[in-house]
C-alpha positions as CSV (number, residue, x, y, z in Angstrom):
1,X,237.5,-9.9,42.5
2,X,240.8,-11.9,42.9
3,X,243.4,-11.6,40.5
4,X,244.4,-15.0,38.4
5,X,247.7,-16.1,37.3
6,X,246.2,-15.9,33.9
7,X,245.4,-11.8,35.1
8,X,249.1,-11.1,35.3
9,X,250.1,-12.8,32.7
10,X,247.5,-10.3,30.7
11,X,248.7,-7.9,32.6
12,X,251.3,-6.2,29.8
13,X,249.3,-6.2,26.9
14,X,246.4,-4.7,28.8
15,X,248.5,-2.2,30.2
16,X,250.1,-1.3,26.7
17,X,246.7,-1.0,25.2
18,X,245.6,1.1,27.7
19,X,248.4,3.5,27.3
20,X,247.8,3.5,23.3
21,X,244.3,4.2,24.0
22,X,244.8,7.1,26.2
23,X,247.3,8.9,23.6
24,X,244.1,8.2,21.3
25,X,246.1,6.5,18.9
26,X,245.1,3.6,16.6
27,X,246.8,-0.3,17.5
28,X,248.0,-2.2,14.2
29,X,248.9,-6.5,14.7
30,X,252.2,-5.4,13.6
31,X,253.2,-2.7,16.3
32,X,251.6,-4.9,18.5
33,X,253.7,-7.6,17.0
34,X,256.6,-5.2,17.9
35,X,256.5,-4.3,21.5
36,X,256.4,-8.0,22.8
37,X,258.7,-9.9,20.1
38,X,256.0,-12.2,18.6
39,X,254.5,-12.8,15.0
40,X,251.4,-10.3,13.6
41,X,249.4,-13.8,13.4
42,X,250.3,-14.0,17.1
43,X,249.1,-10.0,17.9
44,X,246.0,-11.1,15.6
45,X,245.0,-13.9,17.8
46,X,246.0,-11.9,21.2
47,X,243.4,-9.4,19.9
48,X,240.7,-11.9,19.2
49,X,241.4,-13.8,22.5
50,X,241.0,-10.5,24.5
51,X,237.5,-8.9,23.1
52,X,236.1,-12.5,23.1
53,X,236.9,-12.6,27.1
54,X,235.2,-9.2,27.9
55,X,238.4,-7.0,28.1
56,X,239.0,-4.9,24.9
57,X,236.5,-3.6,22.1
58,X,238.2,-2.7,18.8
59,X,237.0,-0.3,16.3
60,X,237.8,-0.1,12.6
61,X,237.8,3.5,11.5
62,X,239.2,4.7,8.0
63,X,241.9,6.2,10.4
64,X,243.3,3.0,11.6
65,X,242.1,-0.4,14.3
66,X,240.8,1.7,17.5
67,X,241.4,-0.2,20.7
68,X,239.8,0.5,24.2
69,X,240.0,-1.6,27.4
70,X,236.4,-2.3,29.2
71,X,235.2,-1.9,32.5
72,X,236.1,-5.9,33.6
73,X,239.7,-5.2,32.5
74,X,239.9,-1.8,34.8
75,X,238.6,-4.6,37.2
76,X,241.7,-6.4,37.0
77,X,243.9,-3.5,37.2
78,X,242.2,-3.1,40.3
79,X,242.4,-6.3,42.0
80,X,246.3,-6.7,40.7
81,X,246.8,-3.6,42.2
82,X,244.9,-4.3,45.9
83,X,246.8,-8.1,45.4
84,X,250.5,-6.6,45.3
85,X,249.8,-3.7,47.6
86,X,248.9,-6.7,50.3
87,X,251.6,-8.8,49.0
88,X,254.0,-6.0,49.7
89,X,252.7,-5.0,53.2
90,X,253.8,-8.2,53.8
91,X,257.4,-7.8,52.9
92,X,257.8,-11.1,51.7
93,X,261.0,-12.4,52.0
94,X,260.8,-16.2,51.8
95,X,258.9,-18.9,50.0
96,X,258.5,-22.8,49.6
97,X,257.2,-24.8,47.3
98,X,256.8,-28.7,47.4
99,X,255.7,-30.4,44.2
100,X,256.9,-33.7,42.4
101,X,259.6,-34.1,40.0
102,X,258.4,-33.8,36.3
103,X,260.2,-34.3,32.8
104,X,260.8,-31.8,30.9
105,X,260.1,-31.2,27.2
106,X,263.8,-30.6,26.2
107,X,263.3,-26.5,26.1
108,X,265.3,-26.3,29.2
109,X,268.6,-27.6,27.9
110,X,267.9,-25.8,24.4
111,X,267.3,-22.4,26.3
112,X,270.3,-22.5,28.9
113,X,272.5,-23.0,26.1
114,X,271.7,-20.1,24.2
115,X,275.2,-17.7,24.7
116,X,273.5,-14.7,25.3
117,X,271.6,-16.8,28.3
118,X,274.9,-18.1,29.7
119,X,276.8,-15.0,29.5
120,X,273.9,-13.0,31.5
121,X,273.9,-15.9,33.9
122,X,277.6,-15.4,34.5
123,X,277.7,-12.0,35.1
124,X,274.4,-11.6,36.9
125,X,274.0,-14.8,39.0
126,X,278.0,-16.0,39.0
127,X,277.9,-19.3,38.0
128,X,277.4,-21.0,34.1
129,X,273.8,-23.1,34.2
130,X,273.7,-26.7,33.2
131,X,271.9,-26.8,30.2
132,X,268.8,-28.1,31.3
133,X,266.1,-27.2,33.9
134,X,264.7,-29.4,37.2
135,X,260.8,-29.2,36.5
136,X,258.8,-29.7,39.8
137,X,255.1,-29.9,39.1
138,X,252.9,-28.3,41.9
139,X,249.3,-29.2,43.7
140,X,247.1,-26.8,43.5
141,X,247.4,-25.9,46.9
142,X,250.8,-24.4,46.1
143,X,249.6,-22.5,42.8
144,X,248.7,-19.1,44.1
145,X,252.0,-18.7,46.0
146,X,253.9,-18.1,42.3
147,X,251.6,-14.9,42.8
148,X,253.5,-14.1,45.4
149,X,257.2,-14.1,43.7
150,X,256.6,-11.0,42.5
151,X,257.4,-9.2,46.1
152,X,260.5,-11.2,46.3
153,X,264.0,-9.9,45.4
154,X,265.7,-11.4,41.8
155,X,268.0,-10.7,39.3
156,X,266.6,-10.2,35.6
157,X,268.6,-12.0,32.3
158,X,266.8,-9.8,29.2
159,X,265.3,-11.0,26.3
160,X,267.1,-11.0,22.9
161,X,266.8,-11.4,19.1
162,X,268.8,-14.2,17.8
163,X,268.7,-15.2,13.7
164,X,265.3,-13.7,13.4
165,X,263.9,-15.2,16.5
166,X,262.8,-13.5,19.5
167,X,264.0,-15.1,23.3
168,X,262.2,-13.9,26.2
169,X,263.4,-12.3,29.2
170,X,263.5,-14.6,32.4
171,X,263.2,-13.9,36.3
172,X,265.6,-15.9,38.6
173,X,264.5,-16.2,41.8
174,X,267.8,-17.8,44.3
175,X,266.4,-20.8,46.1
176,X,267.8,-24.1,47.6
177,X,266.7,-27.7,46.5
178,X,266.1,-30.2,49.3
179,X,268.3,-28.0,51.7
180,X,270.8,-29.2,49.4
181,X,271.9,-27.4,46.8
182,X,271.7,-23.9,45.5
183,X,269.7,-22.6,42.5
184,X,267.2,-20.5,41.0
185,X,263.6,-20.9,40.1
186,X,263.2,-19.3,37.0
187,X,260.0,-17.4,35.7
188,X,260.2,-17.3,32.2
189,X,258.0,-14.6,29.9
190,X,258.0,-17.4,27.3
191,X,257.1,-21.0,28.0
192,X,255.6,-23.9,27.1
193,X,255.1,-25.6,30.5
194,X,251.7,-25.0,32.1
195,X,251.4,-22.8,34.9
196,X,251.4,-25.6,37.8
197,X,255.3,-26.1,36.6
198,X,258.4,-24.8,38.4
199,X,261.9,-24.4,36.0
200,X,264.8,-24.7,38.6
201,X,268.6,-23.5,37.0
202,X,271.9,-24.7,38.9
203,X,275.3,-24.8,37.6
204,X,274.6,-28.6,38.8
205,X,272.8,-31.5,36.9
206,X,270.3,-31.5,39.7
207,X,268.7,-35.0,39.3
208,X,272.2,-36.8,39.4
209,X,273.6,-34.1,42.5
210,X,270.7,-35.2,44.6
211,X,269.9,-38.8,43.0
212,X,266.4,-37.6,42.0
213,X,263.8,-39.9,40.7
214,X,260.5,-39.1,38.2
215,X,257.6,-38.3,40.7
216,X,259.6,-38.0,43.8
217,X,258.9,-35.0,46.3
218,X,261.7,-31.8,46.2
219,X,261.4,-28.7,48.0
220,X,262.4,-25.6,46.8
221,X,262.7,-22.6,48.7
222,X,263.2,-19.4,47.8
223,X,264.6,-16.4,49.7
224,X,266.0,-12.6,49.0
């Protein structure tokens, strides 16, 4: 079995159950809700979405929800596991991505001018980010390298609660654009591009640095 994108992304919660289970504890939508910043409908759904694919059963007990992971998620704990031991062997150090240009939905510019963003950028990656993102949409030939980012050096800009709403923390990977200019491929934990989409920062406005058009070719690589 070969881990997903969609695997990792499950990753956490599966993890988190698992650790609830194994204190033998009982798992509410609102602690759920809790530990990853998102709504008790949202935990609700989670928990619907994950026994309907095979990977948790849930109990109801006059003590409380019960929660146990199942023999395909131990599967993917496994092939994770067998994944980022290879992918470390490795020692990757470098990666590059071609894709087209893309535009965005707006989130970019909304998100990079959030204060507590900026002032993490500043002081972790040196430089205040244009408020907006360069969104390069990958072939699927390129897809299963984002697997790989995960063996690859980067800073980390946490999460935060801001007027009753949650923010997510994001992974910035340092990279150059067209040999050009310097950046950072962000992985977001929140996001509302599909996978097959790469978020670029830069203290630049990218499109106008490097006279960018919609659907033309960029390369972005990434190094430690």
């Amino acid at each position: 079995m070969t881990a997903t994108l969609k695997d990792f992304k499950l990753l956490p919660y599966l993890l988190y159950l698992a650790k609830v289970e194994k204190g033998g504890k009982p798992v509410s939508t609102s602690s759920l809700a809790r530990e990853f910043g998102f709504s008790q409908q949202t935990a609700s759904r989670l928990l619907r979405e994950l026994e309907s694919a095979g990977l948790v059963r849930r109990e109801v007990t006059p003590r409380g929800q019960f929660v146990g992971i199942t023999k395909k998620a131990e599967e993917i704990f496994f092939s994770i596991s067998s994944e980022l031991d290879s992918i470390l062997k490795k020692q990757v150090s470098r990666l590059s991505f071609r894709g087209k240009l893309v535009s965005g939905l707006g989130e970019g510019a909304y998100y990079m001018s959030r204060p507590l963003y900026v002032r993490q950028f500043k002081h972790l990656l040196g430089y205040e980010p244009f408020p907006g993102t360069l969104n390069i949409k990958l072939p699927h030939s390129e897809l299963q390298k984002k697997v790989r980012l995960s063996a690859i050096e980067h800073a980390f800009i946490s999460g935060f609660k801001s007027r009753g709403r949650s923010f997510g923390f994001i992974r910035c990977y340092p990279c150059s654009i067209n040999r050009k200019v310097a950046g950072h491929v962000l992985v977001p934990e929140r996001t509302h591009h599909p996978e097959d989409v790469l978020e670029i920062a830069s203290k630049y406005n990218l499109k106008k640095r490097l006279s960018l058009k919609e659907g033309e070719t960029v390369l972005v690589e990434i190094s430690a």
